[in-house]
VOGU-3710 file (C-alpha; in Angstrom, 3 decimals, decimal comma):
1> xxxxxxxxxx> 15,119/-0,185/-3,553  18,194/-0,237/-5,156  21,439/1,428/-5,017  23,178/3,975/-7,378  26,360/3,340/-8,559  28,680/5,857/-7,339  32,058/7,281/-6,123  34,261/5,611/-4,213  33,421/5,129/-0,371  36,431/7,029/0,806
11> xxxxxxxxxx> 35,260/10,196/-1,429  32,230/9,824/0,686  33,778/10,064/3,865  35,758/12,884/3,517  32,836/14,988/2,686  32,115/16,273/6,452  35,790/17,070/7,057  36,016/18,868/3,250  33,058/20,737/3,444  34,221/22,267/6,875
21> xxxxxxxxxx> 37,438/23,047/4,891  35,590/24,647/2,296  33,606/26,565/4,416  36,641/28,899/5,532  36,350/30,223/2,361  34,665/33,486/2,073  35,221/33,686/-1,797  34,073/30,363/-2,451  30,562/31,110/0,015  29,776/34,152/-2,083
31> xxxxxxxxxx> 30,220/32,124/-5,358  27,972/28,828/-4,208  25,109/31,671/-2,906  25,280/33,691/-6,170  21,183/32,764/-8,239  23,745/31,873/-11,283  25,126/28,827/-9,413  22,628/26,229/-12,151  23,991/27,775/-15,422  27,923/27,543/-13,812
41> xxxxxxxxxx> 30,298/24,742/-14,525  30,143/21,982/-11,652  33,118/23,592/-9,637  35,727/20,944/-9,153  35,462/20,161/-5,344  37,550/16,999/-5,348  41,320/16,910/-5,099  43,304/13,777/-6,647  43,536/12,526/-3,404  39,942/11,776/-2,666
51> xxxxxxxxxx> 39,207/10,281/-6,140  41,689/7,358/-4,520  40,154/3,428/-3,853  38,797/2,462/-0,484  40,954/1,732/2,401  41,122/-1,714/3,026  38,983/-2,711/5,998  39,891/-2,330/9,503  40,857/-6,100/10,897  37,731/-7,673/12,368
61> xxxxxxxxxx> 38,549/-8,543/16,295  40,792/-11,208/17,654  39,185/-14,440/18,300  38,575/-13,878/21,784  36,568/-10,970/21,014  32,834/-11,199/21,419  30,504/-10,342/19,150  27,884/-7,416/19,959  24,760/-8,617/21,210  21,427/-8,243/18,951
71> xxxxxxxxxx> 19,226/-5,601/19,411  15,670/-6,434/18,194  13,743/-5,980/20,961  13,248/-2,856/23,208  11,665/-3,057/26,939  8,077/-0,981/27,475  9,342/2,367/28,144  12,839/1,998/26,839  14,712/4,692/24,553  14,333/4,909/20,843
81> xxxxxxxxxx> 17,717/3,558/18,975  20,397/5,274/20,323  21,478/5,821/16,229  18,742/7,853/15,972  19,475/10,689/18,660  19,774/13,204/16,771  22,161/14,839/19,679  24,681/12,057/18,709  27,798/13,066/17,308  27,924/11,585/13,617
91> xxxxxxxxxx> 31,182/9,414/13,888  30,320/8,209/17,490  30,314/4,318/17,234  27,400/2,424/17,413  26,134/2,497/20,902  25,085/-0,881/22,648  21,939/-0,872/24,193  19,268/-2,628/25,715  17,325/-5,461/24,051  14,480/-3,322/21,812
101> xxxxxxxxxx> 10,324/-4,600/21,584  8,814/-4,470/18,321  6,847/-2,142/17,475  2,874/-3,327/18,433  0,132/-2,719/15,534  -2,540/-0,751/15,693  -4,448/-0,913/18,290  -1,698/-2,166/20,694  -0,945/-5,466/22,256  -1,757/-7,191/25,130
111> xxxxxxxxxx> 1,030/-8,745/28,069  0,031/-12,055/26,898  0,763/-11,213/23,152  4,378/-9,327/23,638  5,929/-12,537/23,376  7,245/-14,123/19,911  7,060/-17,172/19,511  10,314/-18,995/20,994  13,884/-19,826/19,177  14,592/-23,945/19,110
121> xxxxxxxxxx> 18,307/-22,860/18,710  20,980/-21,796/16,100  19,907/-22,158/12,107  22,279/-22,914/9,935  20,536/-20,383/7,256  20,941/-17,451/9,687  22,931/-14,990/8,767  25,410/-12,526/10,557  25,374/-8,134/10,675  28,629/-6,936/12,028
131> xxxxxxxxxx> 28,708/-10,186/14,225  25,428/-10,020/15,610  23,338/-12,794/14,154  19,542/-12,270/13,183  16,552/-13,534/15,586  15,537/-16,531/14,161  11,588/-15,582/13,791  10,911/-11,592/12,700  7,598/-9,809/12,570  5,231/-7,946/13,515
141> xxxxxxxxxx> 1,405/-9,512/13,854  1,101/-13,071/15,170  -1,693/-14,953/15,153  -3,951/-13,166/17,897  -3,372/-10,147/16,213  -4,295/-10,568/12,437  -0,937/-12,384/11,555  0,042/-16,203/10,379  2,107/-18,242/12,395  5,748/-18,467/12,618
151> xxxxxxxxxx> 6,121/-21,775/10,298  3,925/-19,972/7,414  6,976/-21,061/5,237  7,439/-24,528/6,226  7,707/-27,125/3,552  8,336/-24,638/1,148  11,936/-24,729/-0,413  13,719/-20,997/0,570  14,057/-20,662/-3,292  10,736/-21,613/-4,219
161> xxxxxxxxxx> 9,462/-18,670/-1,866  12,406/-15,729/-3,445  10,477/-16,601/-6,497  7,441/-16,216/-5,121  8,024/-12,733/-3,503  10,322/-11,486/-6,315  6,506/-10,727/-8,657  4,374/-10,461/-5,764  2,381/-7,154/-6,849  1,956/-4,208/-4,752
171> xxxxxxxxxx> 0,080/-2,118/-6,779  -3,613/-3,238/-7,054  -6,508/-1,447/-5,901  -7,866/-4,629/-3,887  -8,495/-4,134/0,148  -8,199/-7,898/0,074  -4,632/-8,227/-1,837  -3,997/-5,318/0,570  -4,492/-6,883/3,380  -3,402/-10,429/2,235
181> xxxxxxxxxx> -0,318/-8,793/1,497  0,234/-7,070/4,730  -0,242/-9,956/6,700  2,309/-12,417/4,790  4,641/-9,687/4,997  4,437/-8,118/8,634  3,616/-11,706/10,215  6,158/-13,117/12,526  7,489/-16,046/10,517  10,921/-17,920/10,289
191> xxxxxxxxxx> 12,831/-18,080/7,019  12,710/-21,349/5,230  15,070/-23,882/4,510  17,771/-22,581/1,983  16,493/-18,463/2,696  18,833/-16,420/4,490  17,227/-14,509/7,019  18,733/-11,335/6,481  17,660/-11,546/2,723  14,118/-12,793/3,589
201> xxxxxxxxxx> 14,393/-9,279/5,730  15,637/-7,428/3,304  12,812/-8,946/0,298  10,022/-8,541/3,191  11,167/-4,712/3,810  11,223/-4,055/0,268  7,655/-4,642/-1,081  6,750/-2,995/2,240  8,548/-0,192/1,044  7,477/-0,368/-2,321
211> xxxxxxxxxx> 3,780/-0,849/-1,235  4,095/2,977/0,820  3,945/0,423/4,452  3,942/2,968/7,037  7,417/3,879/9,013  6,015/2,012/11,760  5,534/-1,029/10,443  9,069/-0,766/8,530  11,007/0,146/11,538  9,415/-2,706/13,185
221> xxxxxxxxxx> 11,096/-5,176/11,311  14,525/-3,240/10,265  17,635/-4,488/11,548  19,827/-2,175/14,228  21,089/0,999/12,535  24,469/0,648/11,073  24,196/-3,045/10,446  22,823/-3,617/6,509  23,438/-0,537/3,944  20,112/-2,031/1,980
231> xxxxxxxxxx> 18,079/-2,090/5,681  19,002/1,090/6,332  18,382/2,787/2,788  14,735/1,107/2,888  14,690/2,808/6,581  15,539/6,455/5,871  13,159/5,604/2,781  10,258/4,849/5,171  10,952/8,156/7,299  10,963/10,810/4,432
241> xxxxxxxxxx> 8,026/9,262/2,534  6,364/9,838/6,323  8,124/13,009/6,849  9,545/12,098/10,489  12,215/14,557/9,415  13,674/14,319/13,251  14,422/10,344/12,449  15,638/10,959/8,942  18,144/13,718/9,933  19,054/11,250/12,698
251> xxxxxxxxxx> 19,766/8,574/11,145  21,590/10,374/7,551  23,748/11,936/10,098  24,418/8,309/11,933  25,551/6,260/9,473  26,052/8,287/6,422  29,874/7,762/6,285  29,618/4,514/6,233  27,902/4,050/2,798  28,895/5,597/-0,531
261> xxxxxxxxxx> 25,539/5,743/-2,026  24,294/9,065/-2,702  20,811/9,408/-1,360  22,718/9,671/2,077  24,148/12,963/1,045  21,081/13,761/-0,563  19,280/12,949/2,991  22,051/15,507/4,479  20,960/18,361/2,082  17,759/18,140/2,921
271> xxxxxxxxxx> 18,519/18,492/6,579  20,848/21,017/6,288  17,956/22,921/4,296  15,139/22,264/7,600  18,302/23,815/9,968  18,742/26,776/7,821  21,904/25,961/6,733  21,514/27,183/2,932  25,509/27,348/2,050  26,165/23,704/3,735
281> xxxxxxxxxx> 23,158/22,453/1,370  24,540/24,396/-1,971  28,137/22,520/-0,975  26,674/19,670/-0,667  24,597/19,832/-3,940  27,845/20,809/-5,824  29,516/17,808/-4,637  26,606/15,906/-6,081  27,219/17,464/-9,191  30,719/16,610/-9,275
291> xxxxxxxxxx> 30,388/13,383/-8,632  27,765/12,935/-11,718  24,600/12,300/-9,184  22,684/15,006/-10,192  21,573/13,888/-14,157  18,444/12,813/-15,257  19,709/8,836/-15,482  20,554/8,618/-11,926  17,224/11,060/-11,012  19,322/13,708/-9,287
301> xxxxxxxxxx> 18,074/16,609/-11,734  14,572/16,913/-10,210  16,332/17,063/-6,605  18,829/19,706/-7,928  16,133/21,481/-8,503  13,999/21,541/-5,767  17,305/21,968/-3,674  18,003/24,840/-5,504  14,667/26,733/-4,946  14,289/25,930/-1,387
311> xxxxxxxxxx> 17,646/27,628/-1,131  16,087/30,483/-2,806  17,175/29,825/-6,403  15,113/30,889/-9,333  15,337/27,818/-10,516  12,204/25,395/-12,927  10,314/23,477/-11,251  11,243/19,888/-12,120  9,159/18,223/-14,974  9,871/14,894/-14,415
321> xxxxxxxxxx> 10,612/12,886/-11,019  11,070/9,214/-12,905  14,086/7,884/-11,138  14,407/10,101/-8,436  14,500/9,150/-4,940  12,625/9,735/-1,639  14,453/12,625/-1,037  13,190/14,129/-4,017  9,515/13,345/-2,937  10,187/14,774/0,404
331> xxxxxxxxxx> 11,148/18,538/-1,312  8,557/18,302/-3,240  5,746/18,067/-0,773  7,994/21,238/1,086  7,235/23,633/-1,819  3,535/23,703/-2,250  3,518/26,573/-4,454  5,328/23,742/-7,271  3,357/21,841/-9,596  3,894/18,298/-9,289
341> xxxxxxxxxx> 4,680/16,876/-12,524  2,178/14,525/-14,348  4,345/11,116/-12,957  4,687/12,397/-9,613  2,324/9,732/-8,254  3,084/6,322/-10,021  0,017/3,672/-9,733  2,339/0,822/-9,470  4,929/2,418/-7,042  1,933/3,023/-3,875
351> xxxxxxxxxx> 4,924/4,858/-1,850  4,772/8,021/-4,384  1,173/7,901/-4,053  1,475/8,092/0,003  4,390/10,638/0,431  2,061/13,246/-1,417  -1,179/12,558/0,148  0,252/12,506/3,737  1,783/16,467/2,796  1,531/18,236/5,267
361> xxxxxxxxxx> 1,703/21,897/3,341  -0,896/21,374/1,517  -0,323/21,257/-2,685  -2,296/21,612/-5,395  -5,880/20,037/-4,689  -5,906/18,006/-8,040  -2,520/16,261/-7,555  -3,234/15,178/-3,407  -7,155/14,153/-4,409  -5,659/11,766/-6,865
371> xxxxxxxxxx> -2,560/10,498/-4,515  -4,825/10,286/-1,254  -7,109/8,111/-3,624  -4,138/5,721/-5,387  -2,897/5,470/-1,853  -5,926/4,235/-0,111  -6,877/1,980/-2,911  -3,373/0,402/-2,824  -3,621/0,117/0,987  -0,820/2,938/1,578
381> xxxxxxxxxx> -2,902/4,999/3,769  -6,012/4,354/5,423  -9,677/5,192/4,923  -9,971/7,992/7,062  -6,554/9,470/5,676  -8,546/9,527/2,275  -11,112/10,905/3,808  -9,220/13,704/5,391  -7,704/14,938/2,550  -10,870/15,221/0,858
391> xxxxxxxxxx> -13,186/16,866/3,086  -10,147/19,272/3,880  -9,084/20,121/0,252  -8,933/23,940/-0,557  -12,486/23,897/-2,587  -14,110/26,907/-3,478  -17,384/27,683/-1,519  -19,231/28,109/-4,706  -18,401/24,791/-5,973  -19,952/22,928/-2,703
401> xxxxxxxxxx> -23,625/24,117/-3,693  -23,115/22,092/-6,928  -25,238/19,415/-7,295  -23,549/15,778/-6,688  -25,006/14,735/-9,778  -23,176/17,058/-11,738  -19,838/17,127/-9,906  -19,448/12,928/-10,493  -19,454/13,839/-14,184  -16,307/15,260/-13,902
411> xxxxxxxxxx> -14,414/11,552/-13,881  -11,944/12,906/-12,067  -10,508/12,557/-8,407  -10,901/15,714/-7,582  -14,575/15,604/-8,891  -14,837/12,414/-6,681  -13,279/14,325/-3,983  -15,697/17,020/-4,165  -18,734/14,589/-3,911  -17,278/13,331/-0,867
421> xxxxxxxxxx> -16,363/16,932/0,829  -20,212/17,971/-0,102  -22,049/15,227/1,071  -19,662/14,725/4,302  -20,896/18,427/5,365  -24,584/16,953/4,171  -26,703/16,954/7,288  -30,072/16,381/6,260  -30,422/12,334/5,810  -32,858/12,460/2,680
431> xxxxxxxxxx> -30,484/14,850/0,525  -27,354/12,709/2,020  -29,093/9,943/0,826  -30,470/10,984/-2,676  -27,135/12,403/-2,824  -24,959/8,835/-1,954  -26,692/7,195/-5,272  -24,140/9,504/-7,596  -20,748/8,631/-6,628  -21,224/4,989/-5,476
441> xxxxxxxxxx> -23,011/4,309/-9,227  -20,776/6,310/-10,706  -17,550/4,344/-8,921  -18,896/1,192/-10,117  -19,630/1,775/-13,206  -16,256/3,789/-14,458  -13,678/3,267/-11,687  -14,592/-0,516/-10,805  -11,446/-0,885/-9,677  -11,580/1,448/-7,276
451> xxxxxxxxxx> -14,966/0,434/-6,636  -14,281/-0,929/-3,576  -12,127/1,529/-1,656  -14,975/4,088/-2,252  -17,677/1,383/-0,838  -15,528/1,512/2,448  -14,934/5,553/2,179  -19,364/5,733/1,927  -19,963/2,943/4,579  -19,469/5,361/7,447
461> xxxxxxxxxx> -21,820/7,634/5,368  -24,443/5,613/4,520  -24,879/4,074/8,720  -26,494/7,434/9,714  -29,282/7,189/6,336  -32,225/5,764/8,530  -33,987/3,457/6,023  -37,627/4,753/6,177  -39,935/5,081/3,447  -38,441/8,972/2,759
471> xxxxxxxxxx> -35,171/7,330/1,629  -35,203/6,711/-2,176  -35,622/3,091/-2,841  -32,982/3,051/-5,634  -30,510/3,714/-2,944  -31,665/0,643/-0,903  -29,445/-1,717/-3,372  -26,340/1,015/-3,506  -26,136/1,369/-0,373  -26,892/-2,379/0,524
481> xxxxxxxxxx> -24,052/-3,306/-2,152  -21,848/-0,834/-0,676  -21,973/-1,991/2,962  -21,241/-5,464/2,288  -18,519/-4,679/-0,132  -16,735/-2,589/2,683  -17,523/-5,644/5,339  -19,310/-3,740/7,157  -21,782/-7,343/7,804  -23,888/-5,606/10,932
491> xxxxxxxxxx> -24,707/-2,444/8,907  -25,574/-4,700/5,914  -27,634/-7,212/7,868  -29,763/-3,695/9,459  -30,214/-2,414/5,877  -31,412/-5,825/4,357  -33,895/-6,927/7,081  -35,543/-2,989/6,838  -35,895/-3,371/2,571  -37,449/-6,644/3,068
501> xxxxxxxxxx> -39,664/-5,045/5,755  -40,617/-2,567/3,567  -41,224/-4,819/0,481  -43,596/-6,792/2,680  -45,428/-3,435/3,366  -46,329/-3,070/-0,016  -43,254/-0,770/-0,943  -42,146/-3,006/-4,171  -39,106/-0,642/-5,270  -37,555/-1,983/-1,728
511> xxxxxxxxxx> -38,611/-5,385/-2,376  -36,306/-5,024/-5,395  -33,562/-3,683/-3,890  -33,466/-6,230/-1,537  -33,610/-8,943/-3,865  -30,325/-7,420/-5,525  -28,722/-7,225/-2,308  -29,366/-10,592/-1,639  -26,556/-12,192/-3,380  -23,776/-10,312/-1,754
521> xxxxxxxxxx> -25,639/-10,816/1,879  -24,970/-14,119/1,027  -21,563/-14,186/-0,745  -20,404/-11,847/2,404  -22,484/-13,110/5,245  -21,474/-16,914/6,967  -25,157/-16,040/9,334  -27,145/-15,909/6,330  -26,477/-19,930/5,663  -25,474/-22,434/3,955
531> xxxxxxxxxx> -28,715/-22,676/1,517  -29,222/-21,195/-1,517  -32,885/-21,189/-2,014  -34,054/-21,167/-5,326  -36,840/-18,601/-4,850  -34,378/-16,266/-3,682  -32,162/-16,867/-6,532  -35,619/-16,457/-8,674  -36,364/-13,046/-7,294  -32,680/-11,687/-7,782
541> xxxxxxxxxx> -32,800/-12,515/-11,529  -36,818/-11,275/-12,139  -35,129/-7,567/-10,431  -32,121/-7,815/-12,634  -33,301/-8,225/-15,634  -35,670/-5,462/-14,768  -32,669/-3,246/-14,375  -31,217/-4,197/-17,278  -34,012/-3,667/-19,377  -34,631/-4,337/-22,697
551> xxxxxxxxxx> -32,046/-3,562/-24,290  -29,976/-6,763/-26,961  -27,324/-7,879/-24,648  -29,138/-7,449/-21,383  -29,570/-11,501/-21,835  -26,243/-12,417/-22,160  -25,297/-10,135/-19,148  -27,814/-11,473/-17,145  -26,885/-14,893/-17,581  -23,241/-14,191/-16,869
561> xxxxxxxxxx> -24,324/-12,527/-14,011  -26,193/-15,653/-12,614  -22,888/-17,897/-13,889  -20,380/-15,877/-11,977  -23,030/-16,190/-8,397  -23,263/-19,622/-8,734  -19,351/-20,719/-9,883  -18,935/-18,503/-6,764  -21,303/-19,469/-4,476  -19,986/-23,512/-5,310
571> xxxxxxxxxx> -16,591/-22,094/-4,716  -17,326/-21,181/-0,871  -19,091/-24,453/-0,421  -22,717/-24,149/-1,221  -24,965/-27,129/-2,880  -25,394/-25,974/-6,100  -27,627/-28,351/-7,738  -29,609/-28,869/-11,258  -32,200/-26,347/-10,282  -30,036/-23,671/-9,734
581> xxxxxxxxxx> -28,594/-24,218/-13,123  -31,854/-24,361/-14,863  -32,427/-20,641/-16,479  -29,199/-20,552/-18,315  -29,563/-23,900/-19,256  -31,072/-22,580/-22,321  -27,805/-20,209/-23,213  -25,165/-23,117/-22,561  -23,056/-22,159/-25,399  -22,531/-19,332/-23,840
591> xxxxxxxxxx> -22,317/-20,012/-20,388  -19,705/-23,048/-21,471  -17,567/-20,291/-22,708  -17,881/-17,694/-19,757  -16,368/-20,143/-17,410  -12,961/-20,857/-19,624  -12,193/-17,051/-20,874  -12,906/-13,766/-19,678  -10,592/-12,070/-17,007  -7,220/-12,440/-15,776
601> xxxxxxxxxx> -6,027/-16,321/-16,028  -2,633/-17,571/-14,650  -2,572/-21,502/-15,310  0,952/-22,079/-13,989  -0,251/-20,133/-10,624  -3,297/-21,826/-10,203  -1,960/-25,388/-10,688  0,782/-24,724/-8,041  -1,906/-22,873/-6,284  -3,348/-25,935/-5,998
611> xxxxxxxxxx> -1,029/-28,389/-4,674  0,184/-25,793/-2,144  -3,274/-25,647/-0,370  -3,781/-29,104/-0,480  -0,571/-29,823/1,243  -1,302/-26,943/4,007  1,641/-24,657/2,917  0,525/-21,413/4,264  2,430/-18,612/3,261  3,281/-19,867/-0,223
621> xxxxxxxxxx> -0,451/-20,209/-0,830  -1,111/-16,944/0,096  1,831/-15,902/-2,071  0,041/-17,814/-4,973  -2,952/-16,509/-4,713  -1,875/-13,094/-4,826  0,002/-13,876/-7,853  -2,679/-15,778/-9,942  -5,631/-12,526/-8,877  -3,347/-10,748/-10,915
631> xxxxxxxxxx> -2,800/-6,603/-11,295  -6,819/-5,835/-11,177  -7,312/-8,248/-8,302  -10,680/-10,363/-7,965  -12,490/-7,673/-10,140  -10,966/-8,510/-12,932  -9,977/-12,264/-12,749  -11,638/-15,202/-14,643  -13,878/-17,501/-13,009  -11,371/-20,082/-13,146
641> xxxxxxxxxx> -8,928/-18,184/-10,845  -11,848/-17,173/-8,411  -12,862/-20,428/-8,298  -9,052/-21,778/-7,691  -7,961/-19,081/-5,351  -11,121/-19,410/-3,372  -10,724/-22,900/-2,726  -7,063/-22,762/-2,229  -7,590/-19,981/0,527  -10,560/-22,572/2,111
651> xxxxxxxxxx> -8,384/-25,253/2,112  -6,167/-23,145/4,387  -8,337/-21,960/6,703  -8,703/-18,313/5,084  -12,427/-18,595/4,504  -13,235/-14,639/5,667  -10,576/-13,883/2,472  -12,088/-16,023/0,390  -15,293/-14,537/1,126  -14,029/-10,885/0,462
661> xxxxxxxxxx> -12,534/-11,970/-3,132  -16,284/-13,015/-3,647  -17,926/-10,110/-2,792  -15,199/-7,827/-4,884  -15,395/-10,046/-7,985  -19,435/-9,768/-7,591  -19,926/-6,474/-6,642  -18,619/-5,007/-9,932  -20,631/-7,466/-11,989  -18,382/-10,407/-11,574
671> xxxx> -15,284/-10,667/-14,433  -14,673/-8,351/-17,551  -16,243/-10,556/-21,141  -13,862/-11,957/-23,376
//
């Protein structure tokens, strides 16, 4: 997140002092309070004096001076950072304190596991805040807990992995990318060879940021308050897109007269505004204005105006938020009676997405269905988040006796969200699961990108369907499909082994299904085996071409079909032999051509790809590979870059994400045709 060019920092910290000043002025009240403040003239705040250049520095201390001690790590039990009181006075110092634990992750930590992996000493990359230098390994996750180890960098040149990070997308709708992404990032690593640390920090905290990371997981890793202007902006970022309003406040008030970039007196509005202090937030906003922060270039007008009608202005509701900051987001979700405007939630910005689905007043249903949906599928919130905010959206009563199969014609996410908020009140197993078919068929075939983030919102769903000879057959492959596309391998195993069952039976619409469940049992499952039996692969094409019918190009999509399970299938390390080859054998024109076009391709990615996996390089593989997937992820990447990032993630180690890129590039019919 960058910062605004703005008025000098001495402007900035006169502010307090001025606006107390002002204050005595009775005359000057009455005119900042009158509802014709917006069409006024900026009133010239300012005198000469304050327009001046910096001060120079205060002298740093005398060489016998020592420098404060670090404070990363916090004791069990111990206070929050003492910057963060919000009983502090704002122009106290910053208070020493002691050493401060990492945040855990989810699901806490054990005694064994509080311990990072040790220093070996001084680097000579490390780099210095306020004479304090850096820990030499930061994270979050190791190894026992979902992370990669410490040396995930090693052997790759410090500039080699800025370049890496610098295009590293944050905006795809793939729970694999997600969580590839979350672990390179959060993982407790040291910063390689010719990489400062405090600017492999500050890149790490920024596609967190970027990527709408919770404030946990960004005030895990953020250096002590005070320290770095760009730390802390991507901090107070973190805790409005959250709303932790008693952190925010905190921390504005902390440190804000130490940086001259505006979003700190922005920050202060706001807070003034949650105390009730209306005239302090109008002074404040006219200082803004005076010091040009509050135009459509820098953002500010869309704050301005959400300022000005939570002060009880009848002012427009903004119509644009492009450019604006956090703080702006943060209003926003306070007025629920506004209309968000159409770019409110930005696809390839996740954080938007997040601080309007997590609102906490509520909003128009059609603007937090589609947030609470971009978020999830961009791995800003979680699952049950999503979930949440659907099956608690303000829905009229009428509109729940609908039938699913209508609703999912909408193409909308609040249609989708209404599927989900009538069949999670569903409690009659047949009707829940006649009703699942719509909006996991639906998904699939319209939103495949998003495909798999509903699979995962369903999965819960679709474990209480008994499968019994009641339940529509049909569903038996959605559901199966659905279950193994979310990981959910026990559920999926359950679900296959009672299809087959019934098949044997006599029941030959579940024999079906599970023959087209097969493939992803097998792309998902390492218990299924190692074989790929040709009679199994026999009975999967016989049911899909039945489902595809008769229809001119149900051929060719058949046969790409069986292409992109078998380049896959090789990919993870199966035989595949001349048998398995044999019925497109007859199509090879074709199939010659599916395997070189068709879906995302990144040569220059995969060839470094590569020769990163083969020489072990851990982190800058997984940087690669989320490169070369591309902005649609597995879903829409060629079978060359499945087939290379599969491998390269093997070669590594990472077979369980190599499996998952599988089983998302298969379950939406493998790569988009040329």
């Amino acid at each position: 997140m960058t910062g605004s060019s703005g008025p000098s920092a001495a402007a900035w910290r006169a502010r307090s002092g001025f606006v107390r000043a002002l204050a005595l002025i009775p005359t000057l009240v009455s005119v900042m309070t009158g509802a014709a403040l917006a069409q006024q003239a900026p009133l010239q705040l300012l005198p000469p004096e304050m327009r001046a250049p910096s001060p120079a520095p205060a002298p740093a201390p005398g060489p016998g001076a020592p420098p404060p001690e670090p404070e990363w790590r916090v004791a069990p039990g111990a206070p929050s950072d003492p910057m963060l009181d919000p009983t502090r006075p704002s122009d106290a110092p910053p208070p020493l304190a002691a050493p401060r634990e990492i945040a855990p992750p989810p699901g806490g930590v054990t005694d064994s596991e509080r311990t990072s992996p040790g220093d070996t000493g001084p680097a000579a990359s490390d780099a210095e805040v306020s004479g304090g230098p850096l820990p030499h390994t930061i994270g979050l996750l190791t190894p026992r807990v979902g992370g990669f180890p410490d040396t995930l960098w090693e052997g790759t040149p410090g500039a080699r992995v800025a370049d890496l990070l610098a295009v590293l997308p944050v905006g795809t709708t793939s729970p694999v990318m997600a969580d590839l992404r979350r672990r390179l990032l959060l993982s407790v690593q040291r910063a390689p060879v010719g990489l400062d640390t405090l600017d492999l920090l500050r890149t790490r905290l920024d596609l967190l940021a970027a990527a709408g990371a919770s404030a946990d997981d960004i005030m895990a890793l953020a250096a002590p308050v005070g320290r770095d202007a760009r730390v802390d902006r991507l901090r107070l970022r973190a805790l409005l897109v959250d709303a932790d309003d008693r952190r925010a406040c905190a921390l504005a008030r902390s440190v804000r007269a130490r940086y001259p970039d505006p979003i700190w007196e922005k920050a202060t509005i706001h807070c003034d505004l949650l105390d009730g202090r209306r005239d302090a937030a109008l002074l404040g906003l006219s200082l803004l204005r005076e010091m040009g922060a509050d135009t459509d270039a820098s953002g500010g007008r869309a704050f301005s105006l959400l300022v000005e009608r939570l002060a009880g202005l009848n002012s427009p509701a903004p119509d644009r938020m492009a450019g604006a900051t956090p703080v702006a987001w943060r209003l926003l979700r306070r007025l629920p009676d506004v209309k968000a405007p159409p770019d409110a939630v930005d696809p390839s910005a996740p954080w938007t997405a997040r601080a309007l689905a997590l609102a906490e007043q509520g909003g128009p249903p059609t603007v937090r269905a589609a947030a609470a949906e971009t978020a999830a599928a961009a791995g800003a919130v979680s699952l049950e988040t999503l979930g949440a905010v659907w099956a608690g959206l303000a829905i009229d009563s009428r509109d729940l006796e609908t039938p699913v199969s209508q609703v999912v014609q909408g193409g909308t996410a609040r249609a989708r969200a209404l599927a989900y908020a009538i069949l999670f009140r569903e409690t009659n197993p047949t009707k829940l699961a006649e009703g699942l078919l719509y909006p996991l068929e639906t998904s699939r075939a319209r939103t495949p990108g998003l495909y798999p983030t509903h699979a995962r919102l369903y999965a819960p769903l679709i474990r209480d369907i008994p499968v019994e000879p009641r339940v529509p057959s049909l569903l038996g492959e959605a559901a199966g499909r659905a279950l193994y596309t979310a990981g959910a391998l026990e559920a999926g195993r359950a679900w296959l082994h009672r299809l087959e069952a019934q098949g044997r039976a006599g029941d030959t619409d579940a024999e079906d299904a599970a023959a087209l469940v097969w493939p992803l049992a097998r792309l998902a499952d390492p218990a299924v085996g190692d074989a790929v039996p040709t009679d199994r692969l026999a009975y999967w094409r016989q049911a899909r071409a039945a489902r595809l019918g008769g229809a001119s190009h149900s051929r060719e999509t058949l046969d790409r079909d069986h292409v992109v399970l078998l380049s896959l299938l090789e990919a993870l390390g199966a035989d595949i032999g001349e048998a398995h080859w044999l019925p497109v054998r007859t199509n090879r024109v074709f199939v010659e051509a599916l395997t070189v076009t068709g879906g995302h391709t990144a040569p220059d990615d995969l060839a470094a790809l590569e020769q990163a996996s083969a020489a072990g390089r851990l982190g800058e593989t997984v940087a690669l590979v989320l490169n070369a997937l591309g902005p649609d992820g597995p879903a829409g990447a060629s079978l060359e870059t499945l087939r290379g990032v599969i491998r390269g993630l093997r070669s590594v180690g990472l077979d369980d994400a190599a499996r998952r890129v599988a089983v998302e590039a298969f379950a939406v019919d493998g790569p988009p045709e040329s």
